[in-house]
KELOSE-608629 format. One record per residue (C-alpha): residue in three letters; z, x, y. Coordinates in steps of 0.05 Angstrom, whole numbers, padded with zeros to 5 digits, always signed. Each point is the difference from the previous one (the first is absolute). Layout:
# KELOSE-608629
ALAZXY ...
# end
This chain:
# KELOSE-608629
UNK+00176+00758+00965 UNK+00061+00023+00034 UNK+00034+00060-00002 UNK+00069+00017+00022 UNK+00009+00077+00012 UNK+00078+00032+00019 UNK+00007+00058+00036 UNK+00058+00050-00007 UNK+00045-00001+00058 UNK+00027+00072-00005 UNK-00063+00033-00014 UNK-00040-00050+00057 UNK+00052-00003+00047 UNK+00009-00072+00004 UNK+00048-00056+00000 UNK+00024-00023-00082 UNK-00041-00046-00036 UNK-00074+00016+00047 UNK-00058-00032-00042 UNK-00074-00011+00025 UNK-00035-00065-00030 UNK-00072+00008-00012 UNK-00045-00057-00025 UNK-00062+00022-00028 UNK-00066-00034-00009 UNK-00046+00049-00053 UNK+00022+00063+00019 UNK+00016-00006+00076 UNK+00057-00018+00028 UNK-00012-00056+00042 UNK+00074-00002+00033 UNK+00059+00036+00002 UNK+00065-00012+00027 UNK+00062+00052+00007 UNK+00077-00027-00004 UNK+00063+00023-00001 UNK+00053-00051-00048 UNK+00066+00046+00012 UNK+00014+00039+00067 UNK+00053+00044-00028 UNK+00007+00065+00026 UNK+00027+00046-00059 UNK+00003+00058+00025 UNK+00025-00021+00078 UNK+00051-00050-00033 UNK+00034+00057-00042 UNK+00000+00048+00059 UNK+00031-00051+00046 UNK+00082+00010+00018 UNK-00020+00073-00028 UNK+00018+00066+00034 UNK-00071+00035+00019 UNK+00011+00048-00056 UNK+00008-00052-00053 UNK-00057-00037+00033 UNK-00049+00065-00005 UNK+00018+00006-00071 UNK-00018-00074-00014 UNK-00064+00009+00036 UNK-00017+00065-00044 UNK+00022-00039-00068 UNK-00051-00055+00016 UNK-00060+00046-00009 UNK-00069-00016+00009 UNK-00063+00019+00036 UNK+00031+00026+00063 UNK+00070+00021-00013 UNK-00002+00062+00045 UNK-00033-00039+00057 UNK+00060-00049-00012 UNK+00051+00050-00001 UNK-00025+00025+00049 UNK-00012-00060+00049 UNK+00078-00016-00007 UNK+00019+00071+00008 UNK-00033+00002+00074 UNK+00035-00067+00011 UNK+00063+00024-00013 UNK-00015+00057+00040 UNK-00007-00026+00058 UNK+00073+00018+00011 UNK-00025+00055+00036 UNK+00003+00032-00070 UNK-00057+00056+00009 UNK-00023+00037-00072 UNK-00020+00074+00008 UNK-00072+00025+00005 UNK+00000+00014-00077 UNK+00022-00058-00022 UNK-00047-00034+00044 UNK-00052+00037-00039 UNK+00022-00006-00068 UNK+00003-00079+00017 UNK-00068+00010+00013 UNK-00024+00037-00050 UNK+00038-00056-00047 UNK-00036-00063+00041 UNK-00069+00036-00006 UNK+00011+00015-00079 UNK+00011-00074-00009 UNK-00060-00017+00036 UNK-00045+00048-00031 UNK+00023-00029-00072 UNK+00008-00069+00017 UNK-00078+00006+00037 UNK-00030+00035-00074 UNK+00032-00044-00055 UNK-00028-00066+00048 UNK-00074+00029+00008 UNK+00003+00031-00079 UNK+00021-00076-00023 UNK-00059-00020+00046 UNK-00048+00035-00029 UNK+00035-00009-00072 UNK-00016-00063+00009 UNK-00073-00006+00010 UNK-00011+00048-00059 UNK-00001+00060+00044 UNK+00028+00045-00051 UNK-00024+00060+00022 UNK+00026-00008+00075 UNK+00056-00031-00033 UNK+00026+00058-00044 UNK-00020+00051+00059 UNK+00052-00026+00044 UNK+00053+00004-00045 UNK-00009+00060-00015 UNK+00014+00013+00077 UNK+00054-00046-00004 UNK+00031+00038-00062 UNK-00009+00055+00042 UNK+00030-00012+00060 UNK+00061-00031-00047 UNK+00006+00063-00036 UNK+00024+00039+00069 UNK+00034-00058+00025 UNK+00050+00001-00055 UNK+00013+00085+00000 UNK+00008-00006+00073 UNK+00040-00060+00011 UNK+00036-00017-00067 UNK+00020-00069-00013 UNK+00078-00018+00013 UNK+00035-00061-00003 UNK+00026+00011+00071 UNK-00064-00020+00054 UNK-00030+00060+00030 UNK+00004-00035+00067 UNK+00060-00006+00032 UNK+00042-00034+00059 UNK-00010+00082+00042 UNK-00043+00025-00039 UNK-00019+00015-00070 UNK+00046+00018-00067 UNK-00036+00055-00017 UNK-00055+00063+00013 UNK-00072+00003-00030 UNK+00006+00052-00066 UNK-00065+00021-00003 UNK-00043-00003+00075 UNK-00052+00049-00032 UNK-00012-00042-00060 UNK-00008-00063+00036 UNK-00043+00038+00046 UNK-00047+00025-00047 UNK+00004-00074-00024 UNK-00022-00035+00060 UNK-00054+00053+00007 UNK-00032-00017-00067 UNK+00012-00081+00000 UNK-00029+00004+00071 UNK-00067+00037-00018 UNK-00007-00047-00067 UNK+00012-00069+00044 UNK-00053+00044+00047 UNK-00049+00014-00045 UNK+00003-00075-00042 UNK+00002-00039+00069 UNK-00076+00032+00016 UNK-00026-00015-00055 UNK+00031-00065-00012 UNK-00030-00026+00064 UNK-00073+00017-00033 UNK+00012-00049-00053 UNK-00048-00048-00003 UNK+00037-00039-00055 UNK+00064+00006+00026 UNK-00036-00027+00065 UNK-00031-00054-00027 UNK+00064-00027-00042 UNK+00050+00006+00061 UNK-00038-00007+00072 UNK+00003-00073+00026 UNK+00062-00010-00041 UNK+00055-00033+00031 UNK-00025+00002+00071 UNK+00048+00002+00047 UNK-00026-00006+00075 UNK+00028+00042+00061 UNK+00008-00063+00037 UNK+00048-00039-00055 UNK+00043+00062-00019 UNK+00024+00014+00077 UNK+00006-00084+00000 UNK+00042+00002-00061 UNK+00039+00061+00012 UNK-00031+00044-00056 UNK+00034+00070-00016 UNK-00012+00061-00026 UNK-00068+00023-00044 UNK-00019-00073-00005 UNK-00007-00010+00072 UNK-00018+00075+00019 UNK-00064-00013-00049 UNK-00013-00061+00049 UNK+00002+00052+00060 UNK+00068-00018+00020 UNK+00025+00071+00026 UNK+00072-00014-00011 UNK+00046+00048-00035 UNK+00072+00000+00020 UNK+00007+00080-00009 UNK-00050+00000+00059 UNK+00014-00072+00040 UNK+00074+00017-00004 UNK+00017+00069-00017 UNK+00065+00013-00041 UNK+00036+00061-00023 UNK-00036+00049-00016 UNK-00065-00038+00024 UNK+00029+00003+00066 UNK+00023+00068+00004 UNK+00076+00025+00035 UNK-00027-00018+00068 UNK-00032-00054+00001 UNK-00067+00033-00014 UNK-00039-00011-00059 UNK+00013+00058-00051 UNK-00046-00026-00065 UNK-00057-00037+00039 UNK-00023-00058-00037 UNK-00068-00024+00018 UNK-00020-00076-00040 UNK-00044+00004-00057 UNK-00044-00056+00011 UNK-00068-00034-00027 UNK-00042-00055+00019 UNK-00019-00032-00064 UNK+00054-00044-00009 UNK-00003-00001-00080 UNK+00035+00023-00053 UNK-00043+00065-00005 UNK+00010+00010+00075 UNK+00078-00010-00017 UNK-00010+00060-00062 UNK-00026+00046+00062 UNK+00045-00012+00035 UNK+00054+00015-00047 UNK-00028+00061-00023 UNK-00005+00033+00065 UNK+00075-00013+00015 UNK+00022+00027-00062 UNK-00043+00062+00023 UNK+00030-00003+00064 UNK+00072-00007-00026 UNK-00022+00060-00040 UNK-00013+00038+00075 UNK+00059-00020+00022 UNK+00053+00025-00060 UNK-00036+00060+00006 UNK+00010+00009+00070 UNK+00075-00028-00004 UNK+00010+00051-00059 UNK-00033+00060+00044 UNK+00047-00020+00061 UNK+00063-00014-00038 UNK+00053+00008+00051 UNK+00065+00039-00008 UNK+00062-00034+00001 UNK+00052-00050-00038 UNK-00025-00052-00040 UNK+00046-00050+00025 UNK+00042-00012+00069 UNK+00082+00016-00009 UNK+00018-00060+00008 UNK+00067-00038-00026 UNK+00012-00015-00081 UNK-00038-00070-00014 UNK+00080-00036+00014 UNK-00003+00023+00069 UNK-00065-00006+00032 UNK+00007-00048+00066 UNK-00055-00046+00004 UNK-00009-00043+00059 UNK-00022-00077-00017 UNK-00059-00021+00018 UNK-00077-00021-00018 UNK-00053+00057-00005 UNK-00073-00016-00023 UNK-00041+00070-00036 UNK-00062+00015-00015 UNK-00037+00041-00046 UNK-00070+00002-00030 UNK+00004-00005-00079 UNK-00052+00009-00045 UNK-00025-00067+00009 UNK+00002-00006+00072 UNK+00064-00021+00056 UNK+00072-00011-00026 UNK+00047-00032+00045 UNK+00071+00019-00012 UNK+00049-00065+00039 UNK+00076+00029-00006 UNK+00065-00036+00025 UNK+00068+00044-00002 UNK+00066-00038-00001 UNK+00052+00019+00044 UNK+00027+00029-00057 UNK-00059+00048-00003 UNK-00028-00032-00064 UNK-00061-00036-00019 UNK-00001-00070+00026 UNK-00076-00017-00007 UNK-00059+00044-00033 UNK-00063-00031+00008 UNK-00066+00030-00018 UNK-00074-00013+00021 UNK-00050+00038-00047 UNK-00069+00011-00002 UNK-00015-00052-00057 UNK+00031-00054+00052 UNK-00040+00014+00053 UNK-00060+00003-00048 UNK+00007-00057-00037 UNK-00016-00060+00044 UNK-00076+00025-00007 UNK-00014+00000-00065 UNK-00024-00070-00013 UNK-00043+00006+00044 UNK-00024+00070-00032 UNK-00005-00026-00079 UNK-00030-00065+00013 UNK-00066-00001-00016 UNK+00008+00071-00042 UNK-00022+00011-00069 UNK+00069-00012-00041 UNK-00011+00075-00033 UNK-00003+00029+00073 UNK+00068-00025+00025 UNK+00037+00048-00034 UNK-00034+00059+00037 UNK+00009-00040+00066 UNK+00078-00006-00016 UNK-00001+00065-00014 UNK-00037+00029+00058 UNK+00046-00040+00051 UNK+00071+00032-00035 UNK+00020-00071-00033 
# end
C-alpha cells in the first residue's frame, strides 16, 4: 500500500506542496521518497521589491515554528549596515530567541511522548510548558508590531521578576522529569534504536540542530558562530553556549537532547534577565522613509529551535528587497529521511518526524 503524506510548509519550513511517498509492505515502510511539486517561495516572493520594514512585517505575519529566529535572522542581515543594537536590546533578543526554543523544544518532546501513550510524561511537560507560557505572556505581552526590530526591539520586558520566578520553576520541573525520565524502562524500550541516525551520515548529509547533535555532531551556531548577544559587545562570548549532544542517534537520544536545551535556554534567560543592561531599546536612527541602505548581498545565521537558519538577502540600489531567500533546518534535514523511515515500523515514523523537527 502506498501512502502519500504532505507536510506544512510554514510550520516545516519548506518549499509549497513538500510530500514524502511511502510504500508499505505489512506495516513497514519498505521505501520512501521526498519531493517537492511547486518551488514557490511565499513568504520571500511577497517581501521582494519591499522596503526592509515591510519585509520584517511579512516575515512576522507568516508565523510558524521559528518566527523570532526568522525575525531575527533578517534583522542581523539588515544590520550589517553597521547598524549596532544596544546591550539591552541584545538581551531582550535573547531572552525572546531562548523563550522560543524552550517552548518550541517541550510541545515537540510532550507530542513525543503523547504519542507512545506516555501520558504521564506527557501531561508533566505541559504543565512546564503552561508554565513557562504563563510568564512569557505578563512579561512580554503579545502586539501586533514584532518585538524584534531593524536597532533593536519595540518594546521593554513588564514583568522581569515574574518571568524570573518562571524560568526558575519550569527549569527545576524539566530538571526533575528529565532524571527520571531517563530511568524509564518503557519509555526506553519503545524509543531507543528508533530512527537511527549515524554520526558518520549526518556530518555527510549536512544534519542540523538536535537531530544531528543526538548523532554527536557538536554543532550549534550560538557557539560555531557567535551572534548578538551570543557574541558579546567585543567580540567575546557573553552567554557561552556549550552543544548539547548524545551518542545514541535515536529518537530518544533526540528527546535528551531536547530537554537539556530547553534547560539550558532556561540558564541562559535567567542569566540574560539577571544582567539586563541599561540603556535604549532601539538605536536613533532615521524614520523608516529615510534610512540609507547600501545594496548589496549579506548571508545570516542563527540557530533556531530546530537547528541552523541561513538568512541570503539582496538590497536594490534603491535600498529595498530584491531577493530573500531562506535555508531552514527542515531543508537541511530532509534529504535523510528516507533513508531513516525505510525499514521502520509505519506507527514509529511519526515519532521519527517528530524527533528530527519535520
Amino acid at each position: 500500500m502506498t501512502y502519500v503524506l504532505h507536510l506544512e510548509p510554514p510550520n516545516a519550513g519548506l518549499p509549497n506542496d513538500t510530500h514524502l511517498r511511502i510504500d508499505a509492505d505489512g506495516n513497514h515502510a519498505v521505501a520512501v521518497q521526498f519531493a517537492v511539486e511547486d518551488l514557490g517561495h511565499r513568504e520571500e516572493d511577497a517581501a521582494s521589491g519591499a522596503s526592509v520594514y515591510d519585509a520584517l512585517d511579512i516575515i512576522a505575519a507568516q508565523g510558524g515554528d521559528a518566527t523570532i529566529a526568522r525575525i531575527l535572522a533578517f534583522t542581523l542581515a539588515v544590520e550589517r549596515q553597521r547598524l549596532d543594537p544596544t546591550s539591552r536590546a541584545q538581551h531582550i533578543r535573547l531572552i525572546a530567541a531562548e523563550l522560543e526554543r524552550t517552548h518550541r523544544h517541550i510541545a515537540i518532546t510532550a507530542a513525543i511522548l503523547g504519542a507512545v501513550g506516555a501520558d504521564s510524561w506527557h501531561e508533566r511537560l505541559i504543565s512546564a510548558g503552561l508554565l513557562l507560557n504563563e510568564a512569557h505572556a505578563t512579561a512580554l505581552p503579545p502586539s501586533d508590531a514584532p518585538l524584534i526590530t531593524i536597532g533593536g526591539v519595540s518594546r521593554d520586558l513588564a514583568a522581569p521578576d515574574v518571568l524570573l520566578d518562571g524560568i526558575v520553576r519550569a527549569e527545576g520541573q524539566l530538571r526533575r522529569l528529565l532524571e527520571r525520565l531517563i530511568r524509564d524502562r518503557v519509555l526506553l524500550t519503545r524509543l531507543v534504536g528508533v530512527g537511527l541516525l549515524t554520526r558518520e551520515d549526518a556530518l555527510d548529509y549536512g544534519a542540523v540542530g538536535p537531530f544531528a547533535r543526538a548523532s554527536e555532531v557538536a554543532l550549534d551556531t550560538r557557539q560555531s558562530a557567535p551572534y548578538a548577544a551570543y557574541a558579546g559587545a567585543s567580540g567575546a562570548a557573553e552567554f557561552r553556549v556549550k552543544p548539547v549532544t548524545q551518542s545514541g542517534g535515536d529518537v530518544f537520544a533526540r528527546l535528551v537532547v531536547m530537554l537539556l536545551e530547553a534547560i539550558g535556554g532556561l540558564l541562559l534567560i535567567r542569566q540574560a534577565i539577571q544582567e539586563l543592561a541599561e540603556g535604549d531599546l532601539r538605536l536613533n536612527i532615521k524614520p523608516k522613509p529615510h534610512l540609507r541602505l547600501t545594496a548589496g548581498d549579506v548571508i545570516s545565521r542563527v540557530e533556531a529551535p530546530g537547528g541552523e537558519l541561513l538568512c541570503y538577502l539582496r538590497l536594490g540600489e534603491d535600498g529595498r528587497v530584491a531577493s530573500l531567500r531562506w535555508r531552514t533546518p527542515a531543508q537541511a534535514n530532509m534529504p535523510l529521511v528516507p533513508q531513516l523511515l525505510t525499514g521502520q515500523e509505519l506507527a514509529d515514523l511519526p515519532l521519527i518526524m517528530l524527533s528530527a523537527y519535520l
